[in-house]
N, C-alpha and C positions, 0 to 999 in steps of 0.2 A: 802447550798443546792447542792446535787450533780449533774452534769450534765447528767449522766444516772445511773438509778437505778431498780430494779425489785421490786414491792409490791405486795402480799399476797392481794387479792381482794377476797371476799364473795359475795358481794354485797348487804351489811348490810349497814349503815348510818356511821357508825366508818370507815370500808375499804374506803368507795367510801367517805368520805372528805379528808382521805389520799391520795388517790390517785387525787383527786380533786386539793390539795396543790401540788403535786408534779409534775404535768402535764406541760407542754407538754414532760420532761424530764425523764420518766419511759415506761416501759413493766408492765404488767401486767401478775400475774400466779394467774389461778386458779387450784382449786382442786376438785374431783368430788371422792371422799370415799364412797359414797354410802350414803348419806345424805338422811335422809326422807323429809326434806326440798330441793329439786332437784330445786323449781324454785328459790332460791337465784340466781344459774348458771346462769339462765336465765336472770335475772336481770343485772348484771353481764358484761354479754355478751354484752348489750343491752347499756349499762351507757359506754365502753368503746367504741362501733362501735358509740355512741354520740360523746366521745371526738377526736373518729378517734385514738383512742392507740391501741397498736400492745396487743396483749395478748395470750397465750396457755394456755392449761388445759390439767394438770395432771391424769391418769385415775389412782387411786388406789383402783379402785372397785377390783381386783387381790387380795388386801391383804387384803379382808372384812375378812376372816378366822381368822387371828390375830387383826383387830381394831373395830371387829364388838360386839356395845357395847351399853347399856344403852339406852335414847331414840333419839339421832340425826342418829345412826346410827345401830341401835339395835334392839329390842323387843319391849322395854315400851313406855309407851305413856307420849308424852312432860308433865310438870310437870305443872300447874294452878295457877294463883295468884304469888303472890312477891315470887320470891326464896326464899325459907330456905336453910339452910347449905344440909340439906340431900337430899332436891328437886332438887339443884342444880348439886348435883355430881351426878343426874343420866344423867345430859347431857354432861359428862365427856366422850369424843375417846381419847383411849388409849395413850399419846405419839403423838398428833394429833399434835401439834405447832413446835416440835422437828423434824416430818416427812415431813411437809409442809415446814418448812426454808431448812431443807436439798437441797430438789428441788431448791427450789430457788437460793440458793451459789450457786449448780451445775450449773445452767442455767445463773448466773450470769458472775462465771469461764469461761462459756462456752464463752461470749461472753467480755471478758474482764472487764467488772466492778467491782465494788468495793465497791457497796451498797447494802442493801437489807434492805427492812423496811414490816413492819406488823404493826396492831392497835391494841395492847393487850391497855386495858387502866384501872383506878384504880377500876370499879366495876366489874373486872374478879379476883382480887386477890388473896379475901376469899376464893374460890374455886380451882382456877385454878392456881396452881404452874406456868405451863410455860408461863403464863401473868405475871409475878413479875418482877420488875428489879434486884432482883440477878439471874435469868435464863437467862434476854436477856445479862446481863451482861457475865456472864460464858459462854452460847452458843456463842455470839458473839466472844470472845477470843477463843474459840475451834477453831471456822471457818477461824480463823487469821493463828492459829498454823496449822489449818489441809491443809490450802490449801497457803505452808507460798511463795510460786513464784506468785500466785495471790492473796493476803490477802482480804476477804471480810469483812466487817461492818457489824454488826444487829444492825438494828438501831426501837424501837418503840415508837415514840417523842408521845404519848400521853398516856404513863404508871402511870404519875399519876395525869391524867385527868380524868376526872365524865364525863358520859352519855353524860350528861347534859350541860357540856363545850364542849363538842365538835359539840353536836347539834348545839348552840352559834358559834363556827367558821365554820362549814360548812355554815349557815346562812350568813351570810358574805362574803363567798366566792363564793353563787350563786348554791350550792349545789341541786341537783335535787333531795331533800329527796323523792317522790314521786314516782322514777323511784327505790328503794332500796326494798329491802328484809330480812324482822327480823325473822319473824315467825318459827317455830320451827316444825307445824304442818302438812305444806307441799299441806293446800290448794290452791283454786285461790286467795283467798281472806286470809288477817291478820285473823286470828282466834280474835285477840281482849283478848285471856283468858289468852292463856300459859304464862309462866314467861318471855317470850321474848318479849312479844308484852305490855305487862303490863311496862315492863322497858321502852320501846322504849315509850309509852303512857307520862308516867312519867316524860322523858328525857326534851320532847317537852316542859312539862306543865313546868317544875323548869326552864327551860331555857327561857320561854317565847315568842317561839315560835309557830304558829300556825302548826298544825299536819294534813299534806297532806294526811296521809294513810287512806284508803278506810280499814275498820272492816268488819267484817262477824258479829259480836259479840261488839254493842256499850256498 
């Protein structure tokens, strides 16, 4: 475990037990791309002034022109019931994982560290290239070469973990699933439908835990 690190926070149930694990010894970056879901931020925000961690947020609402796409950050409307391959890739931002570590090495650079970790984990794979361990593998080596007087680590220790395992160790570690944000659709409430809140529904149930979040939609 490193003694100081930067994590890639959403304020999803995946980010916040990483960061849950890696506390008191991280920063926190968030990102604010213009997400239809703005209250994850919120949440976010909220889960680290709890653990008292330092954290900034990225604004790349500027480069909505280039990542502005599909439905987290786009036109279409979140996708319903269990992702399929094709439902899924319309919650696909362009090069979103690639742009979010970037900040993060820089911000790590900035301040001398030499870690940086995200929660891609094994039910993003089918879709999402830069959840894979050969992307964290291969980015992580770029960041090594690209910044070689201060080499940083990409580190994503739960790439090929289930939902559902991780629900299991955040549960364990005290985790405040209740204070997290999955939804996709950017109400007050979990929508309860889209493919994001169905997972997270799921997660709970296989892991055998009991499911804090408040539905709009049981």
């Amino acid at each position: 475990m490193p003694q100081s690190a930067i994590a890639l926070m959403s304020g999803g149930l995946d980010s916040t037990t990483l960061v849950w694990k890696l506390k008191p010894d991280v920063k926190v970056l968030l990102v604010d791309y213009g997400q239809r879901h703005r209250k994850e931020l919120e949440c976010a925000r909220n889960i680290c002034d709890e653990l008292d961690i330092e954290y900034k947020t990225a604004n790349l609402q500027g480069l909505n022109h280039f990542i502005h796409s599909g439905s987290q950050s786009g036109d279409e409307q979140p996708p319903e019931g269990h992702y399929t391959e094709l439902s899924m890739k319309t919650t696909i931002v362009p090069n979103r994982n690639s742009i979010m570590l970037s900040i993060a090495v820089g911000w790590a650079v900035k301040l001398g560290y030499h870690d940086v970790y995200f929660a891609a984990h094994a039910g993003d794979h089918a879709i999402y290239p830069d959840c894979r361990a050969e992307f964290v593998n291969a980015f992580s080596h770029a960041m090594e070469l690209g910044n070689a007087w201060s080499p940083v680590v990409v580190h994503a220790p739960f790439v090929h973990m289930t939902k559902a395992d991780i629900v299991r160790m955040g549960h364990k570690l005290g985790v405040p699933f209740e204070m997290t944000w999955s939804c996709y659709v950017g109400s007050n409430l979990h929508c309860g439908k889209c493919g994001t809140c169905v997972e997270r529904k799921e997660a709970f149930q296989l892991a055998g835990v009991e499911d804090p979040t408040i539905y709009a939609e049981v």
